[in-house]
C-alpha positions as CSV (number, residue, x, y, z in Angstrom):
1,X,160.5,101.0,56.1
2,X,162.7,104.4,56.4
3,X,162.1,103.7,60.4
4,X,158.1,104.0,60.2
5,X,157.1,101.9,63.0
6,X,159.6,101.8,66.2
7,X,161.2,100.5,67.5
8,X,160.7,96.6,66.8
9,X,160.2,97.5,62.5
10,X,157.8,95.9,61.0
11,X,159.7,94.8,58.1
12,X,158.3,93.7,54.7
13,X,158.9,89.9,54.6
14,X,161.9,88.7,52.1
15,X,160.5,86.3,48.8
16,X,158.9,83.1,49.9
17,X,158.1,83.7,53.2
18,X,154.8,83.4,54.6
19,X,152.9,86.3,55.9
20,X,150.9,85.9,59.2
21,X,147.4,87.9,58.3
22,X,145.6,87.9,61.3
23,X,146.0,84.3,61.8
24,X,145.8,83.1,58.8
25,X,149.4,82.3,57.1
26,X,149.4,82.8,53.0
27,X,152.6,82.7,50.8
28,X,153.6,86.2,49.3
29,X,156.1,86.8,46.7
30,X,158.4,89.4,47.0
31,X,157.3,92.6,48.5
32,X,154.0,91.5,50.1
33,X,151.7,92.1,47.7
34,X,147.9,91.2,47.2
35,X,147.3,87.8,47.6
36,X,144.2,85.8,45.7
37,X,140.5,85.3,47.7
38,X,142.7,86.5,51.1
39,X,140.7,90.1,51.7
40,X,143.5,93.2,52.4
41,X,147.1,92.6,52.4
42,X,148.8,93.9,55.3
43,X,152.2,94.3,56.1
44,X,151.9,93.9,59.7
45,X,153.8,90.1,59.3
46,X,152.8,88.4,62.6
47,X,150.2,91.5,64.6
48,X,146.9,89.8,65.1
49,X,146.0,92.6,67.6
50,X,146.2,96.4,67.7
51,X,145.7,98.9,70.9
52,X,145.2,102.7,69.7
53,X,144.9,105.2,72.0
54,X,141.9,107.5,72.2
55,X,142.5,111.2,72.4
56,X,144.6,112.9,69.6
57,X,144.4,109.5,67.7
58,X,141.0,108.1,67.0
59,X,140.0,112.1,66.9
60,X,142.2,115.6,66.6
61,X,142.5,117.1,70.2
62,X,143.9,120.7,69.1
63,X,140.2,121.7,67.4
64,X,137.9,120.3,70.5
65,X,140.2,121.6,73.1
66,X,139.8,125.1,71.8
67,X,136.3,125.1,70.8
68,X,136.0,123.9,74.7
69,X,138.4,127.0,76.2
70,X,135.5,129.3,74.2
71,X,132.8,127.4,75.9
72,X,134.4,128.5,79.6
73,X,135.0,131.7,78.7
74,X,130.9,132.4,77.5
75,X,130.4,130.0,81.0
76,X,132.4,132.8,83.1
77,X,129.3,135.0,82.3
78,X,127.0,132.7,83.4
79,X,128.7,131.2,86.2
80,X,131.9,132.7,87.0
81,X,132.7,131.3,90.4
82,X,132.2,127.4,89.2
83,X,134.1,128.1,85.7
84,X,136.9,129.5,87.5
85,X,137.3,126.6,89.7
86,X,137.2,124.8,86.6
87,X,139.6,126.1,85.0
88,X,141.9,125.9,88.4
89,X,140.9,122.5,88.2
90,X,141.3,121.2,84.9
91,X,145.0,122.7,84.7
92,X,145.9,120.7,87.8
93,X,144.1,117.5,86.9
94,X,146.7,117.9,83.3
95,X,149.7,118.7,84.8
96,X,149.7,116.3,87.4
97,X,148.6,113.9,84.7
98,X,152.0,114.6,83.4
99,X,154.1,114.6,86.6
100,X,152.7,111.5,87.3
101,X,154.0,109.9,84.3
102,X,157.6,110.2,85.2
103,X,157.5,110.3,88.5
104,X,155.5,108.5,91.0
105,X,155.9,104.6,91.6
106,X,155.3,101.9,89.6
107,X,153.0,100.6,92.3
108,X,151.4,103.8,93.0
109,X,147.3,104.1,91.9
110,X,148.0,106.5,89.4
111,X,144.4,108.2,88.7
112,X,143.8,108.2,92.8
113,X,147.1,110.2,93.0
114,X,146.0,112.6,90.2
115,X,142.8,113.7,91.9
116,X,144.3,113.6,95.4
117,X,147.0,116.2,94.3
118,X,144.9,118.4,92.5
119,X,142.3,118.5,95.6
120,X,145.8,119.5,97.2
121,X,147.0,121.9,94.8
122,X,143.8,124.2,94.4
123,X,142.3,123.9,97.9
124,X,139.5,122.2,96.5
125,X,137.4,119.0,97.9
126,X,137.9,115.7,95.8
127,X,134.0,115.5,95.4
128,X,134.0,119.0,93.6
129,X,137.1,118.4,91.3
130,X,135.5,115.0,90.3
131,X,132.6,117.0,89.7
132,X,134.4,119.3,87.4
133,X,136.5,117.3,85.3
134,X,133.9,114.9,84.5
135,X,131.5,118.5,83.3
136,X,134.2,119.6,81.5
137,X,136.7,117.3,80.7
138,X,134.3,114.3,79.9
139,X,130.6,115.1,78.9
140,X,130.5,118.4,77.4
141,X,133.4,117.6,75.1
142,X,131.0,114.5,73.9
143,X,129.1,117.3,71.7
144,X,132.1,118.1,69.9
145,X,134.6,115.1,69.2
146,X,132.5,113.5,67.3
147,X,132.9,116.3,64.7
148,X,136.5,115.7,64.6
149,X,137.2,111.8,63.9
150,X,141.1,111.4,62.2
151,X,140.5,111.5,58.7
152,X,140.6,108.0,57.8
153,X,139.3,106.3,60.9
154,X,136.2,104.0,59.4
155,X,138.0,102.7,57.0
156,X,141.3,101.9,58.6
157,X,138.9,100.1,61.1
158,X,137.1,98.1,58.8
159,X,140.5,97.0,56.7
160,X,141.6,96.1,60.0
161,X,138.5,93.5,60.9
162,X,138.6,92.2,57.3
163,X,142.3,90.9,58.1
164,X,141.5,89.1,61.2
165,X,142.9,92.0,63.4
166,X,141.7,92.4,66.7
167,X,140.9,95.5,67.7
168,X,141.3,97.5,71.5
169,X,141.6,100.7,72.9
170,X,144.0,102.1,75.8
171,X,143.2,105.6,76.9
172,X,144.1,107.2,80.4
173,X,140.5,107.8,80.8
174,X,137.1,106.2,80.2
175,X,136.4,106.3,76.5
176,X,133.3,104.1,75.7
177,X,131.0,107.5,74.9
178,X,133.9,109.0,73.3
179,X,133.7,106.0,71.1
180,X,129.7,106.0,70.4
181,X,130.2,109.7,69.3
182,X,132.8,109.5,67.1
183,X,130.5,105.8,65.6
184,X,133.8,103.4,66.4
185,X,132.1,101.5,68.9
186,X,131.7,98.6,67.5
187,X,134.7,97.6,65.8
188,X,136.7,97.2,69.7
189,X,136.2,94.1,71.1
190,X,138.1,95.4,74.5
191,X,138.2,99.1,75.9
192,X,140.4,99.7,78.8
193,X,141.2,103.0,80.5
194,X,144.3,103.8,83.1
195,X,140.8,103.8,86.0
196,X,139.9,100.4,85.3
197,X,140.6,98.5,89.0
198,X,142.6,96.0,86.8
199,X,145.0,98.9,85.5
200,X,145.2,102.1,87.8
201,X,148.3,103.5,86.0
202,X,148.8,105.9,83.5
203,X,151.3,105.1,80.2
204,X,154.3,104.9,79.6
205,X,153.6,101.8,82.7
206,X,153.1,99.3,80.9
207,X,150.5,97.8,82.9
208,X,147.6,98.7,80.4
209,X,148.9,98.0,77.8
210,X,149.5,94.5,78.5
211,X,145.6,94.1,80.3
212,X,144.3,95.1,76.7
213,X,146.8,92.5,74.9
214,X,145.5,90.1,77.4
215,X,141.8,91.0,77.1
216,X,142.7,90.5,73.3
217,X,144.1,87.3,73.8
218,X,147.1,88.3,72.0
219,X,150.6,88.0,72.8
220,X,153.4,91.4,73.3
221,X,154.9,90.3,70.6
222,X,152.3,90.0,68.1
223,X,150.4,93.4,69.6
224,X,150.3,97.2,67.8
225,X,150.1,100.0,68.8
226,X,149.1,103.2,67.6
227,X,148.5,106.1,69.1
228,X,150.1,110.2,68.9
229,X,152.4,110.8,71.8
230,X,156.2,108.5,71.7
231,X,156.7,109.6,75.4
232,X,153.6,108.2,76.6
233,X,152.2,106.1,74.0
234,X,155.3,104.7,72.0
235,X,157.5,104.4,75.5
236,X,154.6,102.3,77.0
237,X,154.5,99.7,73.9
238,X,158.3,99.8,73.9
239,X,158.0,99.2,78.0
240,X,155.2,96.4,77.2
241,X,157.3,94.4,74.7
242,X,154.9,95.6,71.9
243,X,155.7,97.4,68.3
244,X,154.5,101.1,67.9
245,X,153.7,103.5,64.9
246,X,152.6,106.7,66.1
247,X,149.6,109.1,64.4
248,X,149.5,112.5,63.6
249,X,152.9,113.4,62.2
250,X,154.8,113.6,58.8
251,X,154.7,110.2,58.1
252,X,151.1,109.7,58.7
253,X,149.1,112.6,59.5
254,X,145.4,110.7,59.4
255,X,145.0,107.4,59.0
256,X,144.8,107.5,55.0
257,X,148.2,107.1,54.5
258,X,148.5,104.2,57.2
259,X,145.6,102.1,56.1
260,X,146.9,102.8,52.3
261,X,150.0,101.7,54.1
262,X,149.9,98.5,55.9
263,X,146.6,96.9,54.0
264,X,146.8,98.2,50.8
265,X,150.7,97.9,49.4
266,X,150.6,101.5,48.0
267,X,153.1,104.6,48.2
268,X,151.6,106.9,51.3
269,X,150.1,110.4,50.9
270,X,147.7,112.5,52.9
């Protein structure tokens, strides 16, 4: 598995054993191979649920984000006072975003601290940095992402739902038009953000992670996770009792080479 998925491997099963697809148990021999009449092998041994983060994982980040810093530049012609606030407001609302993550309380509501210190931080009423961050951080991005879905995506999805898998999403923010845009909607059967009243913290807490497993109806245990960021993503699986494999690096840089990975029994490649 050359340490793949982390930190609880999933390991290919030994000869004889039975392999645990999405429910279903079949016999495998050897290296888990493809099994008669039983759909897509996977190698995920006892998952029956996955929970993949949104941004930089379902979609690349790097390529929206800048086409988005070009759009507030041409906006500080138009409307230089507002875009600047923006701008003053957006880097706030992200770095306290990260502070947050390391720092505050466990018990703390994460998201109300977030806009509380940036209304702190750049003088600025609550009411007009909401008002900001949802212009620029959440609508106008909606024109864009969907141009930019990991390669990969659709059919790692549908492989997924043809082993039994249930499907969920965990993102810091709300993500339900971010999943119509990029045409994933329907494949998640729960979507949960770090606002939803039931959460109110951001990852690594483990707190979401374990609302999705439940809306799943899964177990820790038997829950992936996939997402691009080990410090926020993998530590809040880890922190949740749940198995990780992140997105967006060497080992998989789309998800071509994991789908060809865990459903398919072939070597990876990009």
């Amino acid at each position: 598995m050359n340490g793949r998925i982390q930190p609880y491997g999933v390991s290919v099963a030994p000869p004889t054993e039975l392999c645990n697809i999405g429910g279903r148990v079949v016999p495998h021999q050897g290296r888990i191979g493809r099994v008669v009449d039983s759909g897509p092998v996977c190698r995920l041994g006892s998952i029956d649920a996955i929970v993949l983060d949104v941004d930089g994982t379902l979609y690349r980040q790097g390529p929206v984000r800048r086409q988005m810093a070009l759009r507030l530049a041409a906006a500080c012609v138009t409307q230089p006072l507002r875009t600047r606030r923006a701008v003053r407001a957006i880097r706030a609302f992200r770095d306290n975003l990260e502070t947050i993550r390391t720092r505050l309380q466990e018990n703390a509501d994460h998201p109300a601290q977030q806009l509380q210190r940036t209304a702190e931080q750049t003088g600025m009423s609550e009411e007009l940095i909401q008002s900001l961050i949802e212009e620029w951080m959440f609508k106008r991005p909606l024109a864009l992402i969907g141009g930019y879905p990991r390669k990969g995506l659709h059919k790692f999805l549908g492989r997924a739902l043809q082993c039994g898998i249930r499907l969920g999403v965990f993102s810091e923010y709300p993500s339900e038009d971010k999943l119509q845009c990029l045409g994933v909607r329907d494949p998640f059967s729960v979507v949960v953000s770090s606002c939803d009243p039931e959460v109110r913290r951001f990852k690594p807490n483990p707190a979401g992670f374990l609302y999705a497993a439940r809306q799943l109806g899964s177990r820790p245990e038997t829950t992936l996770v996939i997402g691009d960021r080990d410090d926020a993503d993998g530590a809040g699986a880890r922190a949740a009792g749940m198995r990780y494999v992140e997105i967006g690096g060497r080992e998989f840089p789309s998800f071509v080479p994991l789908c060809r990975y865990l459903f398919e029994n072939e070597p990876t490649s990009s």
